[in-house]
VOPAGU-2260 file (C-alpha; in pm, 1 decimal, decimal comma):
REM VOPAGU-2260
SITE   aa  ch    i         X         Y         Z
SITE  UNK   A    0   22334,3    2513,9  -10839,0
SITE  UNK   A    1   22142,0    2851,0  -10862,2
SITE  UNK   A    2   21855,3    2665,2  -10994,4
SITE  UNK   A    3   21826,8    2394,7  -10757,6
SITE  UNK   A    4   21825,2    2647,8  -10458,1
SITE  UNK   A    5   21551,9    2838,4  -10635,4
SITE  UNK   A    6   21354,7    2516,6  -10661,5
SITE  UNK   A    7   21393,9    2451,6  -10270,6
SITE  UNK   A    8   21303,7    2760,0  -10189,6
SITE  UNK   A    9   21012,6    2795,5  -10396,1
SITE  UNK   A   10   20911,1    2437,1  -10236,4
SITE  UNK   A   11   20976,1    2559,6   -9856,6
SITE  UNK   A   12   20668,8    2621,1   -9685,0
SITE  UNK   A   13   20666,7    2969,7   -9603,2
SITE  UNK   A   14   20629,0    3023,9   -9235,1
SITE  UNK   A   15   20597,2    3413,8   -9215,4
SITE  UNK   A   16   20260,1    3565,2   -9176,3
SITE  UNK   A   17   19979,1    3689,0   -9356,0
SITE  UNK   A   18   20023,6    4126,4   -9377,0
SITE  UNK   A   19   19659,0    4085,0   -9223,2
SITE  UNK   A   20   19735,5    3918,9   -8921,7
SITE  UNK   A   21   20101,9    4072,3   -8857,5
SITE  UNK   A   22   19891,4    4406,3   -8842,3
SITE  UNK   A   23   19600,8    4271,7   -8674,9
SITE  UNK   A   24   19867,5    4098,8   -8408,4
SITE  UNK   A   25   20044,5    4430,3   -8309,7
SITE  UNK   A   26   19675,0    4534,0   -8276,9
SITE  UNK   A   27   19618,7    4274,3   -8023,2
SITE  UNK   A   28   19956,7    4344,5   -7848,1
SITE  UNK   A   29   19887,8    4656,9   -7834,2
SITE  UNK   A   30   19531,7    4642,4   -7678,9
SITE  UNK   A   31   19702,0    4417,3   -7419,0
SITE  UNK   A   32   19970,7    4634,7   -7337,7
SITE  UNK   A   33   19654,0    4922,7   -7285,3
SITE  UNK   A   34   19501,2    4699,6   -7068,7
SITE  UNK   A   35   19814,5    4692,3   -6864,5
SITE  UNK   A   36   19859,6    5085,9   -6853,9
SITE  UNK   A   37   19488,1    5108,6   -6750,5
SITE  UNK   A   38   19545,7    4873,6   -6445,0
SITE  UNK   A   39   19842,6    5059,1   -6334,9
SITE  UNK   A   40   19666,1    5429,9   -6376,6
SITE  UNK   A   41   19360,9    5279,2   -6150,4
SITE  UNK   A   42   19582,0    5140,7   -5873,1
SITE  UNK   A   43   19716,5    5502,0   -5912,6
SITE  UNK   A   44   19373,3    5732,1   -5913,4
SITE  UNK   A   45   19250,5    5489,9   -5618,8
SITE  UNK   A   46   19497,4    5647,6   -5368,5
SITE  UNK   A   47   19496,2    6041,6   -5596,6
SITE  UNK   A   48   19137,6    6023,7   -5580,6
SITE  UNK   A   49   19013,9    6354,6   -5461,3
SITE  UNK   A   50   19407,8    6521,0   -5560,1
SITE  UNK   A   51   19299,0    6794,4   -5807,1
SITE  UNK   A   52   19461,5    6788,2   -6125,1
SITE  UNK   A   53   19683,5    6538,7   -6056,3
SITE  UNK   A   54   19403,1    6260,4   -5982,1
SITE  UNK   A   55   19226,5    6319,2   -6281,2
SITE  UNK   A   56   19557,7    6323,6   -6478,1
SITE  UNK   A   57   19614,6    5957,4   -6383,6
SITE  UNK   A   58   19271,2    5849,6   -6430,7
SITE  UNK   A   59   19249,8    5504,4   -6620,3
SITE  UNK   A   60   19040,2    5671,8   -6916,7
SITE  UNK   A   61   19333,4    5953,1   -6938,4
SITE  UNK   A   62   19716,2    5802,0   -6847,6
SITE  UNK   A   63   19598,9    5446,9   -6881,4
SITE  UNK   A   64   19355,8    5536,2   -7195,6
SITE  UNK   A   65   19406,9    5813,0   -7400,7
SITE  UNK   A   66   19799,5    5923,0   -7345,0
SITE  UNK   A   67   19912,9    5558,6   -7448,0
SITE  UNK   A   68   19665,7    5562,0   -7792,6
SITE  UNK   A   69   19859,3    5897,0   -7919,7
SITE  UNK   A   70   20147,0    5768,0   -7813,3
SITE  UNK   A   71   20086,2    5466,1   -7966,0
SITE  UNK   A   72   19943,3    5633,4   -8312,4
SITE  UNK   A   73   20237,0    5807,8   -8342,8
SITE  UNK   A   74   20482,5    5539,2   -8335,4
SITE  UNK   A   75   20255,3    5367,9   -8537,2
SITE  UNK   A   76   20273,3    5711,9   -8803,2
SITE  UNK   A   77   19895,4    5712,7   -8764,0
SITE  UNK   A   78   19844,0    6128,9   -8782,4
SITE  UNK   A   79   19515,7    6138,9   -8606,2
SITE  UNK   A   80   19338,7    6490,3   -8688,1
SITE  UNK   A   81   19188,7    6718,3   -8363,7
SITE  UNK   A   82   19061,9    6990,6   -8610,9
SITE  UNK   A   83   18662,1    7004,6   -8654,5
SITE  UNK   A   84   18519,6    6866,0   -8957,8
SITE  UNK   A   85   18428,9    7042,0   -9257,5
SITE  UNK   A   86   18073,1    7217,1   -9302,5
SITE  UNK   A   87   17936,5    6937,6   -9595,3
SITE  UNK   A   88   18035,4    6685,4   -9272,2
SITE  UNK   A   89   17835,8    6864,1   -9010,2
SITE  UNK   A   90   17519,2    6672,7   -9030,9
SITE  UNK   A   91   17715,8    6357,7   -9045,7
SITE  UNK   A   92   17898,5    6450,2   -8722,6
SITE  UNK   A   93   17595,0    6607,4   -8572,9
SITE  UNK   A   94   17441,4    6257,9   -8593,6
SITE  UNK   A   95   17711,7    6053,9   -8505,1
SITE  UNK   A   96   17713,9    6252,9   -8182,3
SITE  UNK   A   97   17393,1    6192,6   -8105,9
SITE  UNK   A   98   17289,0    5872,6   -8235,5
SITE  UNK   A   99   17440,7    5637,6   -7905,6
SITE  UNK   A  100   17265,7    5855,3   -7664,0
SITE  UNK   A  101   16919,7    5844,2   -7852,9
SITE  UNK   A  102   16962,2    5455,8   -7845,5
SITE  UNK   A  103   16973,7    5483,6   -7484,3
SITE  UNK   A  104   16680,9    5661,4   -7434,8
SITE  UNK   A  105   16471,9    5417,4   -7645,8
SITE  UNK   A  106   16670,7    5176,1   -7491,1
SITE  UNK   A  107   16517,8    5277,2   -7187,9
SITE  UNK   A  108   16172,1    5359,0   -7348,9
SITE  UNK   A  109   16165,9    4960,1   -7479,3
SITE  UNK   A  110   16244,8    4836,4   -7114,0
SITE  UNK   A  111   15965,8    5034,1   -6928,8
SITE  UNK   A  112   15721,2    5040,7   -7229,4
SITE  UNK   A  113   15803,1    4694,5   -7264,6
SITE  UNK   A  114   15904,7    4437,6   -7029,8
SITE  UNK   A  115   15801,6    4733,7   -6717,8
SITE  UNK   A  116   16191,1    4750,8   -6636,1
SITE  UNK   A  117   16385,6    5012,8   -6570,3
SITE  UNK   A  118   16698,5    5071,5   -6788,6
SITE  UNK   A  119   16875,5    5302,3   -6502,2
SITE  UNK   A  120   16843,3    5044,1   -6240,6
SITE  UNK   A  121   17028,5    4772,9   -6449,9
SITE  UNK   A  122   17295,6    4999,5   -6550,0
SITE  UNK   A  123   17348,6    5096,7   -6154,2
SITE  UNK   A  124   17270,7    5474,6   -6203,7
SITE  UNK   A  125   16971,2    5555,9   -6006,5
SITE  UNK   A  126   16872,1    5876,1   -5789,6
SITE  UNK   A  127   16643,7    6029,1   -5582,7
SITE  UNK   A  128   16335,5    6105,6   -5699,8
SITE  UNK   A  129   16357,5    6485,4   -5599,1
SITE  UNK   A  130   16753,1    6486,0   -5716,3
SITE  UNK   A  131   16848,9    6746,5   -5951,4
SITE  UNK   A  132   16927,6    6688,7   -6294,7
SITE  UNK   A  133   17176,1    7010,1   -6322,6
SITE  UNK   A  134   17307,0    6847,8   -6039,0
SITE  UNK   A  135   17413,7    6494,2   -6065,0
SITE  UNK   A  136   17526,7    6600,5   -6452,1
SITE  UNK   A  137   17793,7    6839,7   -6306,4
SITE  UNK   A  138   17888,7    6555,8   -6129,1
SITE  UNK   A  139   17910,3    6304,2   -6348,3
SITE  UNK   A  140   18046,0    6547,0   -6667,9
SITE  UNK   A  141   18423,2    6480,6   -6577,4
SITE  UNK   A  142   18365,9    6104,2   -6561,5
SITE  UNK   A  143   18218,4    6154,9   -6916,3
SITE  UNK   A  144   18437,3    6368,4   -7076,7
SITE  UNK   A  145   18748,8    6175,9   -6978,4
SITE  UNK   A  146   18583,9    5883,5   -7103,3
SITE  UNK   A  147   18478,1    6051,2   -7390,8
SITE  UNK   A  148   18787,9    6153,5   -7466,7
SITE  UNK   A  149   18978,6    5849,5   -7398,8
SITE  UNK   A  150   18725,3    5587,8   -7599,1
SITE  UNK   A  151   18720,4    5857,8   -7898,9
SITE  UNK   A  152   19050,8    5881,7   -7939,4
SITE  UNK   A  153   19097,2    5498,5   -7895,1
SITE  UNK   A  154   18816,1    5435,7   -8171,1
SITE  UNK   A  155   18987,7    5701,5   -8422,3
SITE  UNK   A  156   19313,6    5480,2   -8376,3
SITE  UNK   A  157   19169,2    5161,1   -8447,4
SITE  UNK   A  158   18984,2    5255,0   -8733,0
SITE  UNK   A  159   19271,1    5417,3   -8925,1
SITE  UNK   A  160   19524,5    5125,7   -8846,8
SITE  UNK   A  161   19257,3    4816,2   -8957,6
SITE  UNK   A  162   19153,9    5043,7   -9235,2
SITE  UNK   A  163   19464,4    5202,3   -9376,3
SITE  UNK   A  164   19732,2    4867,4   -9250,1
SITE  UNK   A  165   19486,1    4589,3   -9252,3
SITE  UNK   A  166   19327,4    4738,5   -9596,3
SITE  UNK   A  167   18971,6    4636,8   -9411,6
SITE  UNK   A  168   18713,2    4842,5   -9608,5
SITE  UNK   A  169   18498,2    5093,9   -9445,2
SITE  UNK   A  170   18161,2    4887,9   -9314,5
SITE  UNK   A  171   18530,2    4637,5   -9213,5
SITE  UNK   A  172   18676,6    4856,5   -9014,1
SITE  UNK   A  173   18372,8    4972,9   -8794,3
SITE  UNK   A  174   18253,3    4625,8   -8729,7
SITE  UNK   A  175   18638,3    4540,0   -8689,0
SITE  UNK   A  176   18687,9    4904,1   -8436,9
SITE  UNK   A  177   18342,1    4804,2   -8257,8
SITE  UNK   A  178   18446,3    4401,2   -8213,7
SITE  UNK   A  179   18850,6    4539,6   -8080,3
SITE  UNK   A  180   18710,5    4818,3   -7854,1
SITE  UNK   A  181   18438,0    4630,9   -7707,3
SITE  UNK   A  182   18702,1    4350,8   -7637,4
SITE  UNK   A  183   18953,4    4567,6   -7464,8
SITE  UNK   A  184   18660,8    4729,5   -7288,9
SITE  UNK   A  185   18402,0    4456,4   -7179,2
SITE  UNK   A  186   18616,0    4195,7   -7131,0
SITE  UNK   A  187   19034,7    4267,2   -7060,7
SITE  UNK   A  188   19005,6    4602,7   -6891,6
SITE  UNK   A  189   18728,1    4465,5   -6617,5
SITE  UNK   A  190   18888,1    4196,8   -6571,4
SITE  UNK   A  191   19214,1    4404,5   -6524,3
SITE  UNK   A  192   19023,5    4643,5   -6278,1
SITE  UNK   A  193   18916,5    4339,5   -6095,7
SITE  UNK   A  194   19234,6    4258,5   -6013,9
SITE  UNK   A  195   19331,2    4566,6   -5857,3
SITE  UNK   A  196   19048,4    4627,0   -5654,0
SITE  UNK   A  197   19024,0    4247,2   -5551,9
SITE  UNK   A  198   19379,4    4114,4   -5596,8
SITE  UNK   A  199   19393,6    3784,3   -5587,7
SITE  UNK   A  200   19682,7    3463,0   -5741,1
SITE  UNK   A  201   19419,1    3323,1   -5946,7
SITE  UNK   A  202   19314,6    3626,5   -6093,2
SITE  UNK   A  203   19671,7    3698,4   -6229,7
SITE  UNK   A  204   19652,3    3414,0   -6418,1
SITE  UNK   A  205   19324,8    3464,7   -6544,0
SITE  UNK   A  206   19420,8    3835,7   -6675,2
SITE  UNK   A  207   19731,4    3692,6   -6830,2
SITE  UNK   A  208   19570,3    3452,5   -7050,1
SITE  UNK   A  209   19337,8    3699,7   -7116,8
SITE  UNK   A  210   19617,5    3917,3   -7268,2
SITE  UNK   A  211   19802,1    3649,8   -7461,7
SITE  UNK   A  212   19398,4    3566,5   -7604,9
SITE  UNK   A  213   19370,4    3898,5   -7735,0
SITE  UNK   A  214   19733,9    3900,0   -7960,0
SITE  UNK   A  215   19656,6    3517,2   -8031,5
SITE  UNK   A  216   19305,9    3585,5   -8152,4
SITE  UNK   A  217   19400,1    3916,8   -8378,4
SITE  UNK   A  218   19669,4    3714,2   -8532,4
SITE  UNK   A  219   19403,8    3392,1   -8575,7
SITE  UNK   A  220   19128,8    3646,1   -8735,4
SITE  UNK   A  221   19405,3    3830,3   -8955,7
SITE  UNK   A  222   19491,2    3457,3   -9096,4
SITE  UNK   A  223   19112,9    3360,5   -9157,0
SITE  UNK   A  224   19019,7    3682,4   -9339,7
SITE  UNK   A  225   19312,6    3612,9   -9586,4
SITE  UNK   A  226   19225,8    3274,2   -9661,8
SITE  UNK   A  227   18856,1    3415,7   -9715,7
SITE  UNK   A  228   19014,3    3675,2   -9929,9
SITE  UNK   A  229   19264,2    3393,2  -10128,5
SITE  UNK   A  230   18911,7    3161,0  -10124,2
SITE  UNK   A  231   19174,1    2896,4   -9976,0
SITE  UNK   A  232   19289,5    2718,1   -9695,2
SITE  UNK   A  233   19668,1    2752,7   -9742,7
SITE  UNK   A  234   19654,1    3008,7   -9512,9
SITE  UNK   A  235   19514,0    2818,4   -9246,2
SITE  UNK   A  236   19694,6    2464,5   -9251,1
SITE  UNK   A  237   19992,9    2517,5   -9109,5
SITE  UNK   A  238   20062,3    2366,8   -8756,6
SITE  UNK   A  239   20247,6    2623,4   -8610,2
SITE  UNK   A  240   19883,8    2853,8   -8599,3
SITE  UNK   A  241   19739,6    2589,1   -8383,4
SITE  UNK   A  242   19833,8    2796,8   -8050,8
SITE  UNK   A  243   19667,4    3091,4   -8204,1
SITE  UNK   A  244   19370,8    2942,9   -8299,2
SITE  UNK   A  245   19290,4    2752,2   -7943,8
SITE  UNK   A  246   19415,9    3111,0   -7786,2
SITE  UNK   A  247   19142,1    3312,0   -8017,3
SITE  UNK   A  248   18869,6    3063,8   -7924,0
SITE  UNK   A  249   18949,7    3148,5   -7554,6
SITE  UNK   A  250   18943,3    3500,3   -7652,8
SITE  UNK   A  251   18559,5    3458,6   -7805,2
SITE  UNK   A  252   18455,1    3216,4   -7531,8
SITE  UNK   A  253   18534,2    3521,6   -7294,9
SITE  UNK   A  254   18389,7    3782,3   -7499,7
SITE  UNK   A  255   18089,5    3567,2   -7554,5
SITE  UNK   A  256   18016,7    3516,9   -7193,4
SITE  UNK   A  257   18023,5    3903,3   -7152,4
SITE  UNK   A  258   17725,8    3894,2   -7361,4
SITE  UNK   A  259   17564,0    3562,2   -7256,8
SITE  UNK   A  260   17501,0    3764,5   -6907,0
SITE  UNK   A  261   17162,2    3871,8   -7020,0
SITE  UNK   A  262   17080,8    4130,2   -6775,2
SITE  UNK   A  263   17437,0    4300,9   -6792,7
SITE  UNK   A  264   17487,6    4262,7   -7196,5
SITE  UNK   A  265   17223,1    4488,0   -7255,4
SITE  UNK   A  266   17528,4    4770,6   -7140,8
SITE  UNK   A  267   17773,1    4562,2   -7323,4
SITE  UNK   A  268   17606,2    4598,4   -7601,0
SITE  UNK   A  269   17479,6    4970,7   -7582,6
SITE  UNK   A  270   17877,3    4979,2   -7555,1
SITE  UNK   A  271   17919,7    4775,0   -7857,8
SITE  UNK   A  272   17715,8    5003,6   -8101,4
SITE  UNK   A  273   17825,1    5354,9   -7990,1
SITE  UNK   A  274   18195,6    5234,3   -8069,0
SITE  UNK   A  275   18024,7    5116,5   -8403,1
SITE  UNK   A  276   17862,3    5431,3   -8411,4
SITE  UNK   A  277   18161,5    5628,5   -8326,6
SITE  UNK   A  278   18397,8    5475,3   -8555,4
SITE  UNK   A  279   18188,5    5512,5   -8870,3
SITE  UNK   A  280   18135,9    5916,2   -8752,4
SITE  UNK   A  281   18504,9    5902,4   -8719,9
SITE  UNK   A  282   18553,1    5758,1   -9095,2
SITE  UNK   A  283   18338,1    6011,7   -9275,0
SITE  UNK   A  284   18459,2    6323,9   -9108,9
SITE  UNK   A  285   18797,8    6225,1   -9011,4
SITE  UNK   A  286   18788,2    6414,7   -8714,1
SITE  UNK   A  287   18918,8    6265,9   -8381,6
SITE  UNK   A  288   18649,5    6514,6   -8200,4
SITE  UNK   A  289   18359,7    6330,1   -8403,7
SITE  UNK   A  290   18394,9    6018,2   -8201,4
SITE  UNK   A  291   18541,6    6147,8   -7891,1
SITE  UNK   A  292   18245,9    6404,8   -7852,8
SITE  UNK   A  293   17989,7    6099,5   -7955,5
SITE  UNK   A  294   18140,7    5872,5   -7689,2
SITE  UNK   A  295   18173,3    6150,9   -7410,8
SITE  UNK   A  296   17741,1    6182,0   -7490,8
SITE  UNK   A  297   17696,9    5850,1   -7475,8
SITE  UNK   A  298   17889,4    5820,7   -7132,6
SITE  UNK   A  299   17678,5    6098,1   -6992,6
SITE  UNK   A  300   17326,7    5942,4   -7130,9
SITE  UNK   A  301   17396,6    5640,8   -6943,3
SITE  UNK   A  302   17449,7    5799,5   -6596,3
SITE  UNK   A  303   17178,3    6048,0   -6661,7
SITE  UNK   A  304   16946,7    5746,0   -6823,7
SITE  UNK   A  305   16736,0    5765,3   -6484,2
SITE  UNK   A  306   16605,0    6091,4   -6481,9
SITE  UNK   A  307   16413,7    6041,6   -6856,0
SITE  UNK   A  308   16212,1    5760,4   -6677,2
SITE  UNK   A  309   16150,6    5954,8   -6351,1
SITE  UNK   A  310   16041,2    6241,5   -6628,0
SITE  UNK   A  311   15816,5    5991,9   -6845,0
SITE  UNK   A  312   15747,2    5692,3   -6614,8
């Protein structure tokens, strides 16, 4: 009797999933669950804004950003480290830092050298001609910082969980940290800020499918990269994945159309490579102020993009 019920059970398809895509999934969930905190924190800091303190405490990039990430990582027993990296990781820091703001500039070098655009105007951060640098910085710092913060912190997470839980290697994980960040970023959390500044029955639906996209599309990538790590299709031929898979192509349809925008994926992907950028910084000095400080740069480049053409052009 033992050996017959050994025999079924060996020939019982086995319905759980791949590690890859359980991980990948709670990834996703997650993400969508962010998306949901960020929402509520902007309803919030729309009627706080101008409450000090307390307004920027319930900013989206703080109480719907970078709160839920720890919290997150720590459930998750992801111990992300706030101490500065060692001296033989400087340089490596040093230029993670600084690398997504240079692409801005020549970013915005390309477009007036180039195609006689101006890189500020698409972006929608444009001032006076006579406005002061020192100025509109000061202003714009906070912004930066929180975002800085929140994104950094956000990145770090990401790349230890896909890296460490997923078992993605290291040029993995940053393409897999940039692809997840620029997601939640680009496509779920606009749309989710849409909605609260313009709410409207249609759009509810729209962010909801959204949100079950982004779990149904981790799970759907976490299955393909173990059948391309098995060389096999077992993986992928059972039935029961077909909801995933249709999900995940609405999930790539959406981020594709963020992109397909040509005028506005230029930002998208400026986005796209300093969370690239960011999470490989993040990987080699294992510092959660490596990224956070490269992202916060990279937020204030883009705001301050104008003056560097008003100073060249």
């Amino acid at each position: 009797m033992s050996r017959v019920t050994t025999v079924v059970r060996e020939l019982r398809p086995d319905d759980s999933l791949p590690s890859e895509a359980t991980e990948l999934g709670r990834l996703g969930l997650f993400l969508a669950c962010l998306t949901v905190a960020s929402a509520a924190s902007y309803w919030v800091a729309l009627r706080l804004r101008g409450v000090p303190i307390v307004g920027t405490l319930a900013s989206p990039n703080v109480a719907g950003l970078a709160v839920p990430t720890l919290v997150y990582a720590r459930h998750r027993g992801v111990s992300l480290s706030f101490g500065l990296p060692g001296r033989s990781r400087l340089a490596d820091a040093a230029a993670t830092v600084l690398a997504p703001a240079l692409a801005v500039v020549a970013t915005s070098v390309l477009f007036a050298a180039g195609f006689d655009a101006s890189l500020a105007a698409l972006l929608g951060w444009t001032y006076h001609p006579e406005a002061s640098v020192a100025t509109a910085a000061v202003r714009t710092a906070e912004d930066a910082a929180l975002a800085g913060l929140g994104f950094g912190i956000l990145v770090a997470a990401v790349f230890d969980l896909v890296s460490s839980r997923v078992g993605l290697s290291s040029a993995r994980a940053v393409a897999a940290t940039a692809a997840l960040a620029t997601f939640f970023r680009s496509v779920l959390r606009d749309a989710a800020f849409t909605l609260v500044v313009f709410p409207k029955p249609w759009r509810v639906g729209v962010v909801s499918l959204l949100l079950v996209a982004a779990v149904c599309g981790c799970v759907a990538v976490g299955v393909t990269y173990r059948s391309a790590v098995e060389r096999s299709i077992r993986p992928l031929s059972r039935p029961t994945l077909a909801p995933a898979f249709a999900f995940g192509l609405l999930a790539v349809a959406a981020l594709g159309t963020v992109f397909a925008d040509v005028p506005g994926s230029v930002e998208h992907a400026l986005w796209a490579l300093a969370f690239g950028v960011a999470a490989l910084g993040f990987g080699r000095s294992k510092s959660a102020w490596v990224p956070a400080a490269a992202m916060a740069l990279f937020s204030l480049s883009i705001r301050l993009v104008g003056f560097v053409e008003l100073a060249l052009f």
